[in-house]
C-alpha positions in Angstrom: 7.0 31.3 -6.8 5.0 29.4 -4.1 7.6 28.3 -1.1 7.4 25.5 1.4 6.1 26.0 4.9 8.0 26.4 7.5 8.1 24.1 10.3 8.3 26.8 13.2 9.8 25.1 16.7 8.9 27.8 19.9 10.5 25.8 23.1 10.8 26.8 26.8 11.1 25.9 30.3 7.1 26.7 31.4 6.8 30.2 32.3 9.3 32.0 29.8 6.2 33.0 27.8 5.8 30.0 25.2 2.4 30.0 24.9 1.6 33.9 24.7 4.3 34.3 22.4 2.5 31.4 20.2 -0.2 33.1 20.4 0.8 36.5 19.5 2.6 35.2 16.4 -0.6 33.4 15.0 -2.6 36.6 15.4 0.0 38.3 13.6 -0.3 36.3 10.6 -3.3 33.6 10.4 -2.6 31.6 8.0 0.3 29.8 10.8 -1.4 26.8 11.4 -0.9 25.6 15.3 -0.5 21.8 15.4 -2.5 20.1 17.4 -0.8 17.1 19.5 -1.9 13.7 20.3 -1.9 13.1 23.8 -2.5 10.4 26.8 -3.5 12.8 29.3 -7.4 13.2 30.5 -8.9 15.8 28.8 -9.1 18.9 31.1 -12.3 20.9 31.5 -13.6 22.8 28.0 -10.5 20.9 26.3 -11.9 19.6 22.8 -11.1 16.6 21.2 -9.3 17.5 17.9 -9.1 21.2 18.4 -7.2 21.3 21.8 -5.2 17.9 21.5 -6.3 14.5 19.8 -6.9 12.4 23.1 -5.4 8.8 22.3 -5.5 5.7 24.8 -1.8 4.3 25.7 -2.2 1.8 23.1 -3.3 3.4 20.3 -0.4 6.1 20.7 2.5 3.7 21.1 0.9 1.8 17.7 1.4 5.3 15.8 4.7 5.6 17.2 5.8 2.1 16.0 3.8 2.9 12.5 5.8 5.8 12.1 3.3 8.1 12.3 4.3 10.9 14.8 6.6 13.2 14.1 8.1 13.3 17.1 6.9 12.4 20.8 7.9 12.7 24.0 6.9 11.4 27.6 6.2 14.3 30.1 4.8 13.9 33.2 3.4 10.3 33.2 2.2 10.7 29.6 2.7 10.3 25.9 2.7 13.5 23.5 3.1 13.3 19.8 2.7 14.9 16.8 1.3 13.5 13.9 3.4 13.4 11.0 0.7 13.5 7.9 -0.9 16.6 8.2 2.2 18.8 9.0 4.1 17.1 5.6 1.1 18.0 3.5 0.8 21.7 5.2 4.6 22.3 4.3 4.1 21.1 0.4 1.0 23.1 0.6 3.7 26.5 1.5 1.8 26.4 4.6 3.8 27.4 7.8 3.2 25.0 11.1 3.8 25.9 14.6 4.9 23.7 17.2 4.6 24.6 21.0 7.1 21.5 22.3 10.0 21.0 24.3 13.8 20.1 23.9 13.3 16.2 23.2 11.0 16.9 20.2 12.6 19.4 18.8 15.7 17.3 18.3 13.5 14.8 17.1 12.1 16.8 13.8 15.6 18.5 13.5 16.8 14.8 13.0 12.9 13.6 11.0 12.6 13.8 7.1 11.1 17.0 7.2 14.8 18.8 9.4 15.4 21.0 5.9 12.0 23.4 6.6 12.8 23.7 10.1 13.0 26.8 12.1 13.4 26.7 15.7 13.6 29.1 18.7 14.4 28.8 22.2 13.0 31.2 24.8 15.5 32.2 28.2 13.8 33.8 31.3 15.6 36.8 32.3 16.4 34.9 35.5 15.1 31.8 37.7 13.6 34.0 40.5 11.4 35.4 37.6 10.5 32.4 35.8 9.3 31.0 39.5 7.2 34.3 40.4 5.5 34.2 36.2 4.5 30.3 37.8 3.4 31.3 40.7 1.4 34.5 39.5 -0.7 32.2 36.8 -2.7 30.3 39.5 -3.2 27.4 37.6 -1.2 25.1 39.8 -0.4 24.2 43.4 3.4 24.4 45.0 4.1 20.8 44.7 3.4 21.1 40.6 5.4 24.7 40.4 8.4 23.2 42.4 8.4 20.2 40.1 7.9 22.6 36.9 11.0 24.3 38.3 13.0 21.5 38.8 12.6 21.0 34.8 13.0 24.1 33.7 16.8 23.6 33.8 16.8 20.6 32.0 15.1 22.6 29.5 17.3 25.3 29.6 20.3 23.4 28.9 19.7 22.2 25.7 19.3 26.3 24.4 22.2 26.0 22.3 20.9 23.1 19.5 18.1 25.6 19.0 18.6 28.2 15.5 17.5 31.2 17.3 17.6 31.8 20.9 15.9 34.6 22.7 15.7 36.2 25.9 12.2 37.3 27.0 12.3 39.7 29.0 10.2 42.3 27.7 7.4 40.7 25.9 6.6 43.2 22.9 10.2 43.3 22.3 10.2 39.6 22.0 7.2 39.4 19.7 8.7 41.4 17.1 12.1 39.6 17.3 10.3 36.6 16.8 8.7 37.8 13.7 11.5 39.3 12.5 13.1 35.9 12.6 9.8 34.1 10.7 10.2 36.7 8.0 13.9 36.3 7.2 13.5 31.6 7.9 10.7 32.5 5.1 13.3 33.4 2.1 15.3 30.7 3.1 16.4 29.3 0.0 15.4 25.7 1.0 12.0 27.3 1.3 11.7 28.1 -2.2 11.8 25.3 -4.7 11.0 27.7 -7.5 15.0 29.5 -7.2 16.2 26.3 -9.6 13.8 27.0 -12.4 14.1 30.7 -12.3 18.1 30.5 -12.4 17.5 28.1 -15.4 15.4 30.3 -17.0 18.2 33.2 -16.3 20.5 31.1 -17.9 18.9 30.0 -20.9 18.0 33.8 -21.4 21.5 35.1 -21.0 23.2 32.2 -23.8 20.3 33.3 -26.1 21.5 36.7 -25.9 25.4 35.8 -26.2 
């Protein structure tokens, strides 16, 4: 029986290990297709067009919002991000699972968007502040004014852990991981995710009053 895909949420304040976590969960299983997000910002060096986000003018974004086309979006930052809707409907009829790397406002957004019965999501906690600040500060990939401003959103983030299905503590990455797989594995046998149950039960059914 072929199930739906599952609409996998990962959130976190930045630095509580999102992104590796991400990616160590697509490695494990390829087939989880990442969504790509449509996005206002400037393309940063080596980012691609369509593989890293779909770049969109101001304009053109707020026209798919208004057309109902994203998913969910979110301003961050000074600009727009979004997810369009289309390709992640027709990936979960396809039994294909999709995994968003998004924060608290739009992942209340698809728990509230036609597609809330496929999906699964997961909130990841720091082991403390003073940790989340050094993992910042140890990337390199931004100054103190952007760190201290990263910071002062992480609580916001942080306070919205309990609307989330599954919420996890990283502190030890490779304990995490498999948590986090163990969690995909079980949301796969959900029985929302398999619209082949009714059949089979009918079929049981008919079978047992033949036999009567």
């Amino acid at each position: 029986m072929q199930r739906r895909g599952l609409l996998i949420i990962l959130s976190s304040p930045s630095g509580a290990g999102k992104s590796t976590l991400a990616r160590r969960l697509r490695d494990w299983d390829p087939s989880i297709l990442f969504s790509v997000s449509a996005t206002t910002r400037a393309p940063r060096p080596g980012e691609v067009n369509g593989s890293d986000y779909h770049f969109m003018t101001e304009n053109a974004f707020k026209k798919a919002v208004n057309n109902g086309e994203m998913l969910e979006h979110a301003h961050v930052f000074g600009n727009f991000y979004g997810s369009p809707k289309g390709p992640v409907r027709d990936a979960i009829i396809d039994g294909k699972d999709v995994l968003f790397d998004i924060d608290w406002q739009g992942a209340q957004q698809m728990t509230n968007s036609e597609l809330a019965l496929h999906t699964l999501s997961i909130f990841l906690l720091p082991p403390s502040i003073a940790e989340l600040k050094r993992r910042l500060e140890s990337r390199g990939q931004d100054g103190p004014e952007v760190i201290a401003r990263r910071m002062q959103k992480s609580w916001d983030e942080i306070s919205h852990w309990g609307s989330y299905d599954f919420v996890l503590v990283n502190e030890d990455l490779d304990q995490t991981e498999q948590r986090l797989k163990s969690i995909v594995t079980a949301a796969r046998l959900r029985r929302t995710q398999q619209p082949g149950l009714l059949d089979h039960v009918r079929g049981l059914q008919a079978e047992f009053e033949e036999g009567e």
